[in-house]
PLY file of the C-alpha trace (Angstrom):
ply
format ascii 1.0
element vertex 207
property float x
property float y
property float z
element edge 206
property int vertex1
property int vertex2
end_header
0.00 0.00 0.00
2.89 2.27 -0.84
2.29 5.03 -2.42
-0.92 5.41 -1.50
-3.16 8.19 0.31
-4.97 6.77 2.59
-8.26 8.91 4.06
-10.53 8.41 7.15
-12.89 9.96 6.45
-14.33 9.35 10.30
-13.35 11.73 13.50
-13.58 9.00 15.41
-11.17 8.19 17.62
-11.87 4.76 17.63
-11.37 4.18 14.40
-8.58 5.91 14.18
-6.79 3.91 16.99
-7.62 0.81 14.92
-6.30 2.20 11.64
-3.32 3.14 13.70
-2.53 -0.43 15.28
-2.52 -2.49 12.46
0.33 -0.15 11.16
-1.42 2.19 8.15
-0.16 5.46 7.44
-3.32 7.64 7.05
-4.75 10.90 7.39
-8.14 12.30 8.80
-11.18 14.34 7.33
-14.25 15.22 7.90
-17.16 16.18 6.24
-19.29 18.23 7.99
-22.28 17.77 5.89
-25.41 16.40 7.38
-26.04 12.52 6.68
-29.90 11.88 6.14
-30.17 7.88 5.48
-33.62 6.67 3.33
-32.73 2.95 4.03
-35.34 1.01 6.50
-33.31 -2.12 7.20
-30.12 -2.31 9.66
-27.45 -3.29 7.40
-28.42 -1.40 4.42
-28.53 2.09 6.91
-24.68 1.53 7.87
-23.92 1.08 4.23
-25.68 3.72 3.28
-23.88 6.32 6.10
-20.66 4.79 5.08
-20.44 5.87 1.45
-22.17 8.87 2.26
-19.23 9.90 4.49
-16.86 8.86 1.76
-18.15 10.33 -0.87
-18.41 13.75 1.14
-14.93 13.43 1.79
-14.03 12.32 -1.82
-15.76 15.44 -3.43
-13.96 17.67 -0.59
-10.84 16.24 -2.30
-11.40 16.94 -5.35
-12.40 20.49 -4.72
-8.78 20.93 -2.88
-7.12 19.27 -5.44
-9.00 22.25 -8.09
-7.50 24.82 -5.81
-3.43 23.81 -5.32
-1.61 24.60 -8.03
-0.28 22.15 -11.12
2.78 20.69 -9.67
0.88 20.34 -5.87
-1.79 18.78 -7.66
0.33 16.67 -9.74
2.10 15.12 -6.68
-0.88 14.80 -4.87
-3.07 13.31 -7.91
-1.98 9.81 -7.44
-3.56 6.68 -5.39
-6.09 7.74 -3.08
-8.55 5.46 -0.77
-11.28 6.90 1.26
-12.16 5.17 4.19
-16.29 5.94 5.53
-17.65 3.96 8.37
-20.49 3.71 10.28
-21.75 1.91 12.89
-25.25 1.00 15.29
-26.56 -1.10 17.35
-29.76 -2.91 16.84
-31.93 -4.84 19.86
-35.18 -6.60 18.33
-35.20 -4.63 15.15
-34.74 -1.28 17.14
-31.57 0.78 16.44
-29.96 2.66 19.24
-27.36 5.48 18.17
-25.33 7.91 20.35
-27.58 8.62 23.64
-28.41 12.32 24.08
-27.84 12.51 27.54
-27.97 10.14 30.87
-31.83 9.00 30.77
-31.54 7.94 27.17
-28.59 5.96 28.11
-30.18 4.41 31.18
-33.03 3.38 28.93
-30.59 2.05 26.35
-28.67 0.07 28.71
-31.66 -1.27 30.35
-33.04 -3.22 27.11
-29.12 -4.44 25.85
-28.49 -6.17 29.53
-29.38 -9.56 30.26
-29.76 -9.67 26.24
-28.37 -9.98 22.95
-28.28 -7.46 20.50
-26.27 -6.91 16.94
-23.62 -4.37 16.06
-23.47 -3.16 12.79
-20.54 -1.61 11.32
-20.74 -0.53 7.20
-17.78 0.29 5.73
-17.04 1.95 2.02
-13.56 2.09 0.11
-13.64 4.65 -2.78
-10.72 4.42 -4.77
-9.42 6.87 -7.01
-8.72 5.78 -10.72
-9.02 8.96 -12.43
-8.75 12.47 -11.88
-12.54 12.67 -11.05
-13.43 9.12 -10.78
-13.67 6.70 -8.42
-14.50 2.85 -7.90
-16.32 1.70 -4.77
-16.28 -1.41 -2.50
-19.20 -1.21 0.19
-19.63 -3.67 2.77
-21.28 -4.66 6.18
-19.76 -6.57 9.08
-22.13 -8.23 12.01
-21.20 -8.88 15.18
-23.72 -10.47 18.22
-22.96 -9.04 21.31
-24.25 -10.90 24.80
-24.40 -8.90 27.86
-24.93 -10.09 31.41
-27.64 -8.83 33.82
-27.22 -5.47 35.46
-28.56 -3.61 38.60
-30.06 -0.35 38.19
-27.06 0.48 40.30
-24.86 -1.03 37.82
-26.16 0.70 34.74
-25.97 4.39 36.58
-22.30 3.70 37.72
-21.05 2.87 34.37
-23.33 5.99 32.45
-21.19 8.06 35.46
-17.85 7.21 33.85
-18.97 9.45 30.73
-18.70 6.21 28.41
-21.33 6.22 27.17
-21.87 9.88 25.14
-20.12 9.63 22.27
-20.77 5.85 20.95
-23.77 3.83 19.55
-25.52 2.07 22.03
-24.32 4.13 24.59
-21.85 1.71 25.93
-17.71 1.02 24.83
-16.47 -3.06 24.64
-13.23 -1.64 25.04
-13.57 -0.14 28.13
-15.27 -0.33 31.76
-18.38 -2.33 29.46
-16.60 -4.96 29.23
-17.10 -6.57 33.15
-20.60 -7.20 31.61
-19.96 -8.77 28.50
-20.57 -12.55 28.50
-19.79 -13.42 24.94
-19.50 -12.04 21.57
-19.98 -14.05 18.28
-17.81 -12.33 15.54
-15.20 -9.38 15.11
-14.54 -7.80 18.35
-13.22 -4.97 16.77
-16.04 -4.14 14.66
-17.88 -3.61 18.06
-15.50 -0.79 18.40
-16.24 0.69 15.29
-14.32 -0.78 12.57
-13.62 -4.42 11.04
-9.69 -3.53 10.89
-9.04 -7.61 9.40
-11.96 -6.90 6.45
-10.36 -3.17 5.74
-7.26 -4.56 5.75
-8.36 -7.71 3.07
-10.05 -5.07 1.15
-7.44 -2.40 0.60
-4.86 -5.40 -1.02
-7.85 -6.47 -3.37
-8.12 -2.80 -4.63
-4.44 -1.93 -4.39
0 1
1 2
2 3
3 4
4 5
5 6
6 7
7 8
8 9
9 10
10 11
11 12
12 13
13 14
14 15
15 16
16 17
17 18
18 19
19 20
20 21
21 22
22 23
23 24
24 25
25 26
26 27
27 28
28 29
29 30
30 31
31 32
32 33
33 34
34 35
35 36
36 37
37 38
38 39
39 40
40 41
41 42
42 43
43 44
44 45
45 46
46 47
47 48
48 49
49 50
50 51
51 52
52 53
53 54
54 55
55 56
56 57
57 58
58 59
59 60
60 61
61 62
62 63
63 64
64 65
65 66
66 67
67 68
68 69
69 70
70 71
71 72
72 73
73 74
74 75
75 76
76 77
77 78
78 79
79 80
80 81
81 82
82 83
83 84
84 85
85 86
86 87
87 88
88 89
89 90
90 91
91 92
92 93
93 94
94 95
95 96
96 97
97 98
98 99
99 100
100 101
101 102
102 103
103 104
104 105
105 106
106 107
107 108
108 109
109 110
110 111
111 112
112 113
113 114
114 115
115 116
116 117
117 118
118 119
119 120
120 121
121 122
122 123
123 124
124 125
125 126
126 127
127 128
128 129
129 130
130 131
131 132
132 133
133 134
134 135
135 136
136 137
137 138
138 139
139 140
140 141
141 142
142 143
143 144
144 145
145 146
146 147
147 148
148 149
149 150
150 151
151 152
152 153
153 154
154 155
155 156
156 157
157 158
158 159
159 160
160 161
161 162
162 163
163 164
164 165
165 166
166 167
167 168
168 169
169 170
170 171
171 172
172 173
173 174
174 175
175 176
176 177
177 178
178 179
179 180
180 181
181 182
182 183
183 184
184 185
185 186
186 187
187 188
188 189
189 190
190 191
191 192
192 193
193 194
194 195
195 196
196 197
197 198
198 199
199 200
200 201
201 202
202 203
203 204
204 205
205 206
């Protein structure tokens, strides 16, 4: 993958973390545009999200490419991936995204404990073959995620850490979560927010 520009197009840190461990050189950027998904089902949302983030990213790009001059944008018009991902976290057909403050992630908690729910994590790869074009791989990873039963006590005392705000289902694997998690069937770090060994599979197939 020398060679090649490699964007996440996610600020999450997460992600970013993931990216980072398994060794790839990349950079970050954000689209700030607002995602609006028309998809009903689960796994067609995430995918949906996913190349929306990309392709924001991938026409932000292009516009900064337009605006360096010939020999900046010659140097920097070569391989390019975009990396979008999304990710939520379904309980009987229900999706649960970020909580919007400490009720919502009481409630949240409440139905995922003593339970099993599914984490879905899309994920799109545009690559750049031309100067304005680029090819697409879009996928969805699933993971089943079983988690022990809680107190009320419990629930507040882990929403208290401040966990819980900034990730879908209100609750982290990777952190103080995990006491309560009795079993997961599937990639453990598409819980966290990205499927690093499918990314990873992908990128060689397209490079």
């Amino acid at each position: 993958m020398k060679n090649t520009r490699i964007i996440l197009a996610s600020g999450s840190p997460r992600r970013k973390e993931l990216l980072e461990m398994v060794g790839l050189e990349f950079q970050v950027m954000v689209s700030n545009q607002e995602e609006n998904y028309s998809s009903s089902k689960p796994k067609e949302i995430v995918k949906e999200l996913a190349l929306m983030k990309a392709r924001h990213v991938a026409f932000e790009y292009l516009e900064m490419l337009s605006e360096k001059g010939k020999e900046q944008k010659a140097a920097d018009d070569d391989k390019v991936v975009i990396i979008g991902a999304d990710t939520i976290v379904v309980i009987d057909d229900q999706v649960l995204e970020k909580p919007k403050d400490k009720e919502d992630a009481f409630l949240m908690i409440s139905k995922l404990q003593d339970n099993v729910h599914q984490v879905f994590t899309g994920v799109a790869l545009l690559n750049k073959v031309e100067s304005e074009t680029f090819q697409k791989v879009n996928f969805v990873v699933e993971t089943k995620v079983y988690v022990n039963k809680m107190t009320e006590d419990e629930i507040w005392d882990y929403i208290q850490t401040g966990e819980s705000f900034d990730k879908a289902g209100g609750y982290g694997i990777q952190g103080g979560f995990a006491k309560f998690i009795e079993k997961i069937e599937g990639d453990f770090y598409n819980v966290m927010g990205l499927p690093v060994a499918r990314v990873y599979k992908e990128l060689k197939e397209l490079l």
